[in-house]
C-alpha positions as a Markdown table, in Angstrom:
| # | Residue | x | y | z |
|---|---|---|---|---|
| 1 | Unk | 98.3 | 91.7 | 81.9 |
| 2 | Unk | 100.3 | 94.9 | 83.5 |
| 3 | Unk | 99.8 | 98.0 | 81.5 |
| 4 | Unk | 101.9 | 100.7 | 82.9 |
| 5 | Unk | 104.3 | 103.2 | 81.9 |
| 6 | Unk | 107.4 | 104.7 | 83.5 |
| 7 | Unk | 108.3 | 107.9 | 84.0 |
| 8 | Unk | 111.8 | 109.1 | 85.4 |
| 9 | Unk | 111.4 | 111.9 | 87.7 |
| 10 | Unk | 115.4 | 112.9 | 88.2 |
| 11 | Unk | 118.9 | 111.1 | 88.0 |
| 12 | Unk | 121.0 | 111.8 | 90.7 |
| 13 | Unk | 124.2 | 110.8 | 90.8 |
| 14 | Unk | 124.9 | 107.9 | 88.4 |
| 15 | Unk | 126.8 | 105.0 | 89.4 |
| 16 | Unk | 128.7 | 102.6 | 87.2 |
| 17 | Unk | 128.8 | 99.7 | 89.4 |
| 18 | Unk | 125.2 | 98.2 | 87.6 |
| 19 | Unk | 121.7 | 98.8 | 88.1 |
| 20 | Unk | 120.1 | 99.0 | 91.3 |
| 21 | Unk | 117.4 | 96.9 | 89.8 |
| 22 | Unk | 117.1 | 94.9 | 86.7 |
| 23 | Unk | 113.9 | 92.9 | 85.7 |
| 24 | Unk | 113.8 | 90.8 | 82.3 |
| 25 | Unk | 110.3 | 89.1 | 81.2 |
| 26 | Unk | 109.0 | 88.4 | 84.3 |
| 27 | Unk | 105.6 | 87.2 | 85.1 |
| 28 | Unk | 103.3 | 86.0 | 87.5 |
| 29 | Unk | 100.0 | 83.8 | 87.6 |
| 30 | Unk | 97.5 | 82.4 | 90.3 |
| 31 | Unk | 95.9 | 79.8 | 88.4 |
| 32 | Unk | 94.9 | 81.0 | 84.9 |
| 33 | Unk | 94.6 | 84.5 | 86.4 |
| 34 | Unk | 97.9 | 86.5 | 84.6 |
| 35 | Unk | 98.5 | 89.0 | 87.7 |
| 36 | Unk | 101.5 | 90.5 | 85.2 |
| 37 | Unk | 103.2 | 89.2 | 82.2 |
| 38 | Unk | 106.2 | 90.0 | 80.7 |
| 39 | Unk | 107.2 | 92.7 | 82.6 |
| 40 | Unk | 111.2 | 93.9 | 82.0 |
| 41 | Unk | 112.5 | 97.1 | 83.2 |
| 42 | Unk | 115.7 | 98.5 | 84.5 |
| 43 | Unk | 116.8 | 101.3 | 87.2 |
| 44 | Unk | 120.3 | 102.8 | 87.5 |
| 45 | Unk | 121.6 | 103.6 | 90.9 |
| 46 | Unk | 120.5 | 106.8 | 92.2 |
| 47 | Unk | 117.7 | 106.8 | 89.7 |
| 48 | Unk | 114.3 | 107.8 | 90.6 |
| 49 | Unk | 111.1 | 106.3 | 88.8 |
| 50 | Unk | 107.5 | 106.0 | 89.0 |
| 51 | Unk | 105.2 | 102.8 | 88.4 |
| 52 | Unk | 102.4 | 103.8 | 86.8 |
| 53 | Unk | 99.3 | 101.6 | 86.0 |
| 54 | Unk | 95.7 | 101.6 | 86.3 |
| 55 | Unk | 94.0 | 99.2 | 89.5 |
| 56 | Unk | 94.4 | 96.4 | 89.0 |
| 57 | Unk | 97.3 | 96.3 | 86.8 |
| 58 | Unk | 100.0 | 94.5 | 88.9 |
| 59 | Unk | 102.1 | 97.4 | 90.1 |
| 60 | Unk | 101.2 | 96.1 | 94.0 |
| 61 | Unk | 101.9 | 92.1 | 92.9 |
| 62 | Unk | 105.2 | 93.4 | 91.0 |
| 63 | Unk | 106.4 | 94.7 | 94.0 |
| 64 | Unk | 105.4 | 92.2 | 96.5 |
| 65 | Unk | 107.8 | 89.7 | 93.8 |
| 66 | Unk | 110.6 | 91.7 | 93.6 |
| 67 | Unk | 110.6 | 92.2 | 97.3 |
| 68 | Unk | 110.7 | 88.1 | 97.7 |
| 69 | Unk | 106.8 | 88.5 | 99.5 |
| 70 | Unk | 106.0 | 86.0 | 96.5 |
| 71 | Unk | 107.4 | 83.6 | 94.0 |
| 72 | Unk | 107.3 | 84.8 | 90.1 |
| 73 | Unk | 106.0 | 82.4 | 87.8 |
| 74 | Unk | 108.8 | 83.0 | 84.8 |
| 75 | Unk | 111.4 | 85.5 | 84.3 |
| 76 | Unk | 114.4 | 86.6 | 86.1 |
| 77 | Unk | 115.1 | 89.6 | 88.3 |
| 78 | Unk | 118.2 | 90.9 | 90.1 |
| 79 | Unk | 117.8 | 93.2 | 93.4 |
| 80 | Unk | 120.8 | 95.1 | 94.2 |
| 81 | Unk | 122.7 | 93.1 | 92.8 |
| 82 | Unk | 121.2 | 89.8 | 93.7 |
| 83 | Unk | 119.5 | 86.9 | 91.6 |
| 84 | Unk | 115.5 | 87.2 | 92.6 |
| 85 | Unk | 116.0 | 83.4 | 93.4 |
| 86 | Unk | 114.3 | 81.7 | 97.1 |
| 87 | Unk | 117.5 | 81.0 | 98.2 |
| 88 | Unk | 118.4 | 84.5 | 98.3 |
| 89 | Unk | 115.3 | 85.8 | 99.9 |
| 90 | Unk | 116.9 | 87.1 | 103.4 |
| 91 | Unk | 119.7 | 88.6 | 102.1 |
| 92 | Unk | 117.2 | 90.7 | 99.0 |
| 93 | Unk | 115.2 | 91.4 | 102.1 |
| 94 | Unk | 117.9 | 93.1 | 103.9 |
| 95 | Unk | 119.2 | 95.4 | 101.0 |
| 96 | Unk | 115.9 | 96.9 | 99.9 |
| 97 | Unk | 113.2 | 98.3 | 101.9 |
| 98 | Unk | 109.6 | 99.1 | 100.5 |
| 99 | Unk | 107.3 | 101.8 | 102.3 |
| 100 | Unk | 103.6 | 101.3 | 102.0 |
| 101 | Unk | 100.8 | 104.2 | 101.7 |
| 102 | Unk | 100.7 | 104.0 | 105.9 |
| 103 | Unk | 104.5 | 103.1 | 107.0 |
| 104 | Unk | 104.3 | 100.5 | 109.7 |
| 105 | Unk | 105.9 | 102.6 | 112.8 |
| 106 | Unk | 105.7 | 102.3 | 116.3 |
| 107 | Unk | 103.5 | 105.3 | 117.3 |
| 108 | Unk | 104.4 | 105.1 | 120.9 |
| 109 | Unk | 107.8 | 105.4 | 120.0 |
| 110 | Unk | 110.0 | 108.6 | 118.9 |
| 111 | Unk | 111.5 | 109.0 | 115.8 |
| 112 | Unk | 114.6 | 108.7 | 117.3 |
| 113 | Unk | 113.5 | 105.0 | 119.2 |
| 114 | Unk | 112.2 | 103.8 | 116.0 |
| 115 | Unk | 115.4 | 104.6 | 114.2 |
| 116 | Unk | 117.7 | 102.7 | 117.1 |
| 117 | Unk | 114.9 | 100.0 | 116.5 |
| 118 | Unk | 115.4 | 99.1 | 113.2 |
| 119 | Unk | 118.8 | 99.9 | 113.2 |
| 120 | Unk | 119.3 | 97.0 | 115.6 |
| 121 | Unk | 117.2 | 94.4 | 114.3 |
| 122 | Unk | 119.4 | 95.3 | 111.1 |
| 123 | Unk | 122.6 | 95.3 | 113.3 |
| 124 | Unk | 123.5 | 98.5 | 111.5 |
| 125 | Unk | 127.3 | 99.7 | 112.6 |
| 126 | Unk | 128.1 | 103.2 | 112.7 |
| 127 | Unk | 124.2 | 103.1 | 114.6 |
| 128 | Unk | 125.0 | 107.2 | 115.4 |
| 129 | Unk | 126.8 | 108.6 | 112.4 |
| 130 | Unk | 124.1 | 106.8 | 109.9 |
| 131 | Unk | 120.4 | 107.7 | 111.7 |
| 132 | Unk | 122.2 | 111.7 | 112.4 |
| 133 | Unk | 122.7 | 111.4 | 108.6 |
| 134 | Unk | 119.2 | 109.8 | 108.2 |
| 135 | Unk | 117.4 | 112.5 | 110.5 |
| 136 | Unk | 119.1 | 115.9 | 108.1 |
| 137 | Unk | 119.0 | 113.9 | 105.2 |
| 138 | Unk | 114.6 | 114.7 | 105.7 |
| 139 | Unk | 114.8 | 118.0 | 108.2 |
| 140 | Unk | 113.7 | 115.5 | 110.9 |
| 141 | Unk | 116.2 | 115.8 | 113.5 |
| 142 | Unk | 114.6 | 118.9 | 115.3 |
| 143 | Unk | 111.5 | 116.3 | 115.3 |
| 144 | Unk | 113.8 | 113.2 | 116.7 |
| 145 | Unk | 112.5 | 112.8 | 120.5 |
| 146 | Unk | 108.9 | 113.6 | 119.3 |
| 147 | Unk | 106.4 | 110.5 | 119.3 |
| 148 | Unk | 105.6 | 109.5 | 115.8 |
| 149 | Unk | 102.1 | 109.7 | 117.1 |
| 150 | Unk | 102.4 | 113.4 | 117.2 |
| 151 | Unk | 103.6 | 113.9 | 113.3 |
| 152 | Unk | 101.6 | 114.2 | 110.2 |
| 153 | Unk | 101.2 | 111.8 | 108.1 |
| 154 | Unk | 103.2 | 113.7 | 105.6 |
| 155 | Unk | 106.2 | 113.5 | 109.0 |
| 156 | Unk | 105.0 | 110.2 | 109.1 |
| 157 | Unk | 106.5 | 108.9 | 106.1 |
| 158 | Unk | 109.3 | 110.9 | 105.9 |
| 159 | Unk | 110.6 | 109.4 | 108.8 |
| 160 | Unk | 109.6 | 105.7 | 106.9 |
| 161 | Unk | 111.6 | 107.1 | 103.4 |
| 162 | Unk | 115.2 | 107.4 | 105.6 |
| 163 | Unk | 117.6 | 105.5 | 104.6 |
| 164 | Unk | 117.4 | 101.5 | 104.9 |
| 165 | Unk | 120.1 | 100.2 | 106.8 |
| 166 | Unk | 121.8 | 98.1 | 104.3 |
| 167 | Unk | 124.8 | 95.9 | 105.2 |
| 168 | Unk | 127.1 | 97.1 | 102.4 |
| 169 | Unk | 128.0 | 101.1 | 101.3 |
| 170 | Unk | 125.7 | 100.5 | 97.9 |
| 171 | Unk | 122.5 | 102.4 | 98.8 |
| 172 | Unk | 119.8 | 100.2 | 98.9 |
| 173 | Unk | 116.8 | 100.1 | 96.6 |
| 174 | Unk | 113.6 | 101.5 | 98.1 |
| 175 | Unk | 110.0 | 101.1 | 96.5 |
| 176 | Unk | 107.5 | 103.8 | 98.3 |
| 177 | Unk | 104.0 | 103.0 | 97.5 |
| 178 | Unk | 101.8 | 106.1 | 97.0 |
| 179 | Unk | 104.8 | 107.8 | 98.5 |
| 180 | Unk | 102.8 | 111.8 | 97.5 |
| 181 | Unk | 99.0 | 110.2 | 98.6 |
| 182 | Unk | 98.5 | 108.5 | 95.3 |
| 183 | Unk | 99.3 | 111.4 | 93.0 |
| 184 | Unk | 102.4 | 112.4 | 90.5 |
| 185 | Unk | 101.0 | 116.1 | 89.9 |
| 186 | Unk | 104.1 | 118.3 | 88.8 |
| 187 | Unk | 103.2 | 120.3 | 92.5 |
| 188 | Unk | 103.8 | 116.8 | 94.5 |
| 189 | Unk | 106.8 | 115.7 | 92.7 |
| 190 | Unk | 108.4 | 118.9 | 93.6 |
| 191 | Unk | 107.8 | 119.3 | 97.0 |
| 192 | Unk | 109.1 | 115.6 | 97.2 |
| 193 | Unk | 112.9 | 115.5 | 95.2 |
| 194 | Unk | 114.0 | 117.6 | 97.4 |
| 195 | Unk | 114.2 | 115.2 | 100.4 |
| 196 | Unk | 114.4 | 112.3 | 97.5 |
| 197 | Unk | 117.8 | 113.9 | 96.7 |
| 198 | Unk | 119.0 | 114.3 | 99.8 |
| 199 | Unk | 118.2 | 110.3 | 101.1 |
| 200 | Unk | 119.6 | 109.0 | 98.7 |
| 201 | Unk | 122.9 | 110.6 | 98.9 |
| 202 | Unk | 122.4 | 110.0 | 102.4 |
| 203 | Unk | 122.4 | 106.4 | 101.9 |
């Protein structure tokens, strides 16, 4: 059974046009092992949480189901907007992006060529405009024709937090997992809501 709490780190900018996330009662087993049960939480847009929980808990397995990686067992979910249902799986997937510990970039790559990469698999318009914004949005664009090879790992996942290229103008939900190296000390969260405010009004 999950045991977690949830802490919200800042508001920014408050929208009216419903939650970018909204979980009611959900659960999900493997067999008679409960990976979380009755889990119901809701995020405004612009809002800015953390997922807290002991190993083990099913912070990992709650995200992996709300980003359509697996079925739930009961409960309902929407995702920016949309039903957590299998039929809507691709377009979930293309509204919310979720950033692991080590984001999965192409080292070889600059940040820039990563950037037009995505961008194009997502068939992103305004491809310019949106990864200029994306770059000063995280003080990145003095770093854009620099392999991603050659940044921090800190660099590293800035460059992973920019904007997802969503398909509509309502900015997109983004989970990052042990986004400050598995810590929420009062000196991390600082150093991060800075470039947290400026993505997502960037999105």
């Amino acid at each position: 059974m999950i045991s977690c709490r949830y802490c919200i780190l800042d508001r920014i900018e408050r929208r009216r046009d419903g939650p970018a996330l909204s979980v009611r009662n959900l659960s999900k087993r493997f067999g008679d092992r409960i990976a979380f049960h009755d889990v119901s939480f809701e995020i405004a847009q612009g809002e800015v949480f953390g997922f807290l929980g002991p190993n083990g808990a099913g912070k990992t397995t709650t995200v992996r189901t709300l980003g359509t990686l697996i079925a739930p067992s009961s409960g309902a979910a929407t995702v920016a907007g949309i039903p957590l249902r299998p039929e809507n799986g691709v377009e979930i997937r293309r509204r919310i992006a979720i950033m692991p510990e080590s984001p999965g970039l192409y080292l070889r790559l600059s940040v820039l060529e990563n950037l037009e990469c995505f961008a194009d698999l997502y068939e992103v318009a305004d491809r310019p405009d949106r990864i200029d914004r994306a770059l000063r949005a995280v003080d990145l664009t003095d770093r854009a024709n620099d392999a991603c090879a050659t940044l921090s790992k800190g660099l590293r996942q800035r460059v992973a937090l920019l904007p997802p290229p969503a398909p509509s103008s309502q900015p997109a939900p983004k989970c990052c997992r042990s986004a400050s190296r598995g810590t929420l000390s009062r000196r991390s969260t600082s150093s991060w809501s800075p470039l947290i405010r400026r993505w997502v009004r960037a999105a």
